[in-house]
C-alpha positions in Angstrom: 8.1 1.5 10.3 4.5 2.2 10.2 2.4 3.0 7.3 -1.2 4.7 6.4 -2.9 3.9 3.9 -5.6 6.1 2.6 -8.1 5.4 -0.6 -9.9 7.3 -3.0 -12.6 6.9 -3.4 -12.3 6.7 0.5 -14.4 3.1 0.8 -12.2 0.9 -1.2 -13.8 -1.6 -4.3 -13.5 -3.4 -7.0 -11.2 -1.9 -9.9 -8.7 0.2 -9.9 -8.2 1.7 -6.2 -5.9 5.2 -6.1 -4.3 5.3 -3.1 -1.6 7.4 -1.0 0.3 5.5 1.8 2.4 7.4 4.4 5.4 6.4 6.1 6.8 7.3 9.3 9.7 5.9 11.5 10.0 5.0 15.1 9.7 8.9 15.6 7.1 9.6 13.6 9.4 11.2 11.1 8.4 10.9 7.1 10.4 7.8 5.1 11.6 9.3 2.1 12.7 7.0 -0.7 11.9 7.5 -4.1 9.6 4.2 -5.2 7.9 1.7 -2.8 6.4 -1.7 -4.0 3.0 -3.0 -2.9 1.8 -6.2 -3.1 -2.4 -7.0 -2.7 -3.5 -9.9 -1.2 -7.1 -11.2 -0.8 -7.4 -13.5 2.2 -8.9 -15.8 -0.1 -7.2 -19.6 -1.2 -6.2 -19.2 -4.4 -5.9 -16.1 -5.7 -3.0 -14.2 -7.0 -1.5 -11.1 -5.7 -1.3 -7.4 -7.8 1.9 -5.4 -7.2 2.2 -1.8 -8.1 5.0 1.0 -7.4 4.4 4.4 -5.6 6.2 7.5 -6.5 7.4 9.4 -3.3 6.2 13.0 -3.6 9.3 13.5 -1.0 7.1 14.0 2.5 6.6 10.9 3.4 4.1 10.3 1.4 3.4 7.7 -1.9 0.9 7.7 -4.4 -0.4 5.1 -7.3 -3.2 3.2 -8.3 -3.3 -1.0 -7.3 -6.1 -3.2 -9.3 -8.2 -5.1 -6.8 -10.2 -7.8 -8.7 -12.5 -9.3 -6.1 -14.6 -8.0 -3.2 -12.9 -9.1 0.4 -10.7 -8.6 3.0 -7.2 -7.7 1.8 -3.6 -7.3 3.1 -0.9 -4.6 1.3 2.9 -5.3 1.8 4.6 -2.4 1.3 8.1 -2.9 1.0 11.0 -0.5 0.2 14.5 0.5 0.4 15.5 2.9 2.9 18.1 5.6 2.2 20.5 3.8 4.5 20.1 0.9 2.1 18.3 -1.5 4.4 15.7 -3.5 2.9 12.1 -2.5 4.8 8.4 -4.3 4.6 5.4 -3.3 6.6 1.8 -4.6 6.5 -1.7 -3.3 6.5 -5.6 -4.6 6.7 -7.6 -3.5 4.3 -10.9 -4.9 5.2 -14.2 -5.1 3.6 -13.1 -4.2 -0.1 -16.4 -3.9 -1.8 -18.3 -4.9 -5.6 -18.7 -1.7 -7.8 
């Protein structure tokens, strides 16, 4: 499984983040399920993770809004179900989130 993860505005920050992930399998074919779950987590002692769900639009792709509430380097779990019912998680970097 391998996810992209895209922001808007395109440098992520502070506050509310939109984003759009994209899954693909071992092919490169789309992962279509209807909600995945993210967790944030700041490399950072201490704090606590966000979570949010992304609607599937139904090509691949997942979109949603997660709450980042301090500048840093962070890591999103995306996990999921796929449609063969097998449980699914996948990580991604997110460095260098920035203050407002």
């Amino acid at each position: 499984m391998k996810a992209t993860v895209a922001f808007n505005p395109r440098r992520p920050a502070v506050g509310d983040m939109a984003l759009q992930v994209r899954l693909t399998d071992r092919t490169g074919a789309p992962v279509r399920v209807p909600v995945i779950n993210v967790a944030g987590d700041l490399e950072h002692a201490g704090m606590k993770p966000v979570f949010t769900a992304l609607s599937g639009k139904g090509d691949g792709s997942y979109r949603g809004v997660i709450r980042s509430d301090m500048a840093g380097d962070w890591l999103l779990i995306i996990i999921g179900q796929g449609a063969d019912g097998r449980a699914f998680n996948t990580q991604v970097d997110v460095p260098g989130v920035c203050a407002p």
